[in-house]
C-alpha distance (Angstrom), angle and dihedral (degrees) to the residues before:
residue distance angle dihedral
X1 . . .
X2 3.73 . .
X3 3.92 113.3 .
X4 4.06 116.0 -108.9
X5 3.39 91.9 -124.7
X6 4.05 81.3 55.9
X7 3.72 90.5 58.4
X8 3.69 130.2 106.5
X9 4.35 96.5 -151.5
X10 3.80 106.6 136.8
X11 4.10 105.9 92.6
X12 3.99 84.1 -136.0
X13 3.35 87.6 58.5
X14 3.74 103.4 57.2
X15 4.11 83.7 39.9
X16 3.49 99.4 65.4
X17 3.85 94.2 37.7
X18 4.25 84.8 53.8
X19 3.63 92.7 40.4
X20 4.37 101.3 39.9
X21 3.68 100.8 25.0
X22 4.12 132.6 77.6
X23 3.51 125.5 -110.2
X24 3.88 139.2 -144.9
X25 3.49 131.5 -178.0
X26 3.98 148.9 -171.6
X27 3.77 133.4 -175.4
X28 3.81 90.4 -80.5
X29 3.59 110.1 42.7
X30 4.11 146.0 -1.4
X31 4.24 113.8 -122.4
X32 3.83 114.1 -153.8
X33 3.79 121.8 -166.7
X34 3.97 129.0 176.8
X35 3.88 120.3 162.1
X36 3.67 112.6 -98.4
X37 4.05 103.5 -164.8
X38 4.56 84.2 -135.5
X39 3.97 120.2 116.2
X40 4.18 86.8 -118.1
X41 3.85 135.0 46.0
X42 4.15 120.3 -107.5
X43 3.17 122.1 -141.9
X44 3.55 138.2 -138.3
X45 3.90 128.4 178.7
X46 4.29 126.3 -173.7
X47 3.60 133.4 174.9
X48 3.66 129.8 -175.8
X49 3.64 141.2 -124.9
X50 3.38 97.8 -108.5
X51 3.82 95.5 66.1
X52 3.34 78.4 65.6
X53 4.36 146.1 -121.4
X54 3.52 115.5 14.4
X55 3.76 93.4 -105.1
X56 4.18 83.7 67.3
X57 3.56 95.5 45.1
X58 3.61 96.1 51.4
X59 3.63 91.4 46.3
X60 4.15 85.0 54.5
X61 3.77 85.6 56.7
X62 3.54 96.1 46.8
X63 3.76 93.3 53.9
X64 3.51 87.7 43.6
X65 3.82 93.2 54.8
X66 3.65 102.5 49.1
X67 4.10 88.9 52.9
X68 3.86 91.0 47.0
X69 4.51 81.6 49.9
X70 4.01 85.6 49.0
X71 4.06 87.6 54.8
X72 3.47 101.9 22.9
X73 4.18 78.6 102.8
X74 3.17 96.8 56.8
X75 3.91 101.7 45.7
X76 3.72 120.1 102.8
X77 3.49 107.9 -118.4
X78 3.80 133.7 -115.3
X79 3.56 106.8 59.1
X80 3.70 145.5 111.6
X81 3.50 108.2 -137.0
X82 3.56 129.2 -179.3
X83 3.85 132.8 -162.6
X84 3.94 122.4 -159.1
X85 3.51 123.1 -176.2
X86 3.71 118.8 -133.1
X87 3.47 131.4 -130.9
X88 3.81 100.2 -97.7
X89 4.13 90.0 53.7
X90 3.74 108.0 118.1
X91 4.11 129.0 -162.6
X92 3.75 80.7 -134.2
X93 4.38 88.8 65.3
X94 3.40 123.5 118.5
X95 3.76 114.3 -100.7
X96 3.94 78.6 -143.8
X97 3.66 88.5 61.9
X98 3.89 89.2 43.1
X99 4.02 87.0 57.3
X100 3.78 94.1 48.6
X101 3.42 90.7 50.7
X102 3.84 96.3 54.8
X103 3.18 92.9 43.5
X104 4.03 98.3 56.5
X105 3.90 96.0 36.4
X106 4.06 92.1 57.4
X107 3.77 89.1 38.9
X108 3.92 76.5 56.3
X109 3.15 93.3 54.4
X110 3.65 102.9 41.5
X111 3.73 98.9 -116.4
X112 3.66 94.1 110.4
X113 3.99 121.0 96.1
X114 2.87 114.5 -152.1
X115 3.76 100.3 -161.9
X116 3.97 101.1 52.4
């Protein structure tokens, strides 16, 4: 579980992170990251309809949350950093893949240390 205080929730939050920070993306999912000035990162994690009911979409967030807990460690802090999950992302994908594909977009993006 990812602390509150860890937690993108406010919408202004996750509008200045879309609109300020840089993006990367693969097949599976979009990474967002904007400085946020804090001694920790803040997460923020969106799905859309088209992956389908909201039983699949929070199950997309879930898997995306316990990878972003496995790495969370490893992440420099400082940052708000947003993960959307494209349109191709299934409820039926590998949390393995969902891992892998954390851990390449916020090597990406530069947010990954390698020696933590």
């Amino acid at each position: 579980m990812i602390a509150r205080d860890m937690r993108l929730r406010r919408k202004s939050d996750f509008e200045t992170a879309r609109s300020r920070g840089k993006s990367w993306n693969t097949r599976l999912a979009v990474i967002v990251v904007h400085p946020n000035g804090l001694d920790h990162n803040r997460y923020g994690f969106a799905t859309g309809k088209k992956i389908g009911g909201a039983v699949q979409r929070n199950r997309a967030k879930r898997l995306f949350r316990e990878a972003v807990r496995h790495e969370d460690p490893h992440l420099i802090p400082g940052h708000d950093i947003i993960f959307i999950a494209r349109n191709v992302f299934t409820p039926d994908t590998p949390q393995t893949d969902v891992l892998d594909v954390v851990r390449n977009l916020t090597r990406r993006a530069g947010i990954h240390s390698e020696s933590a």
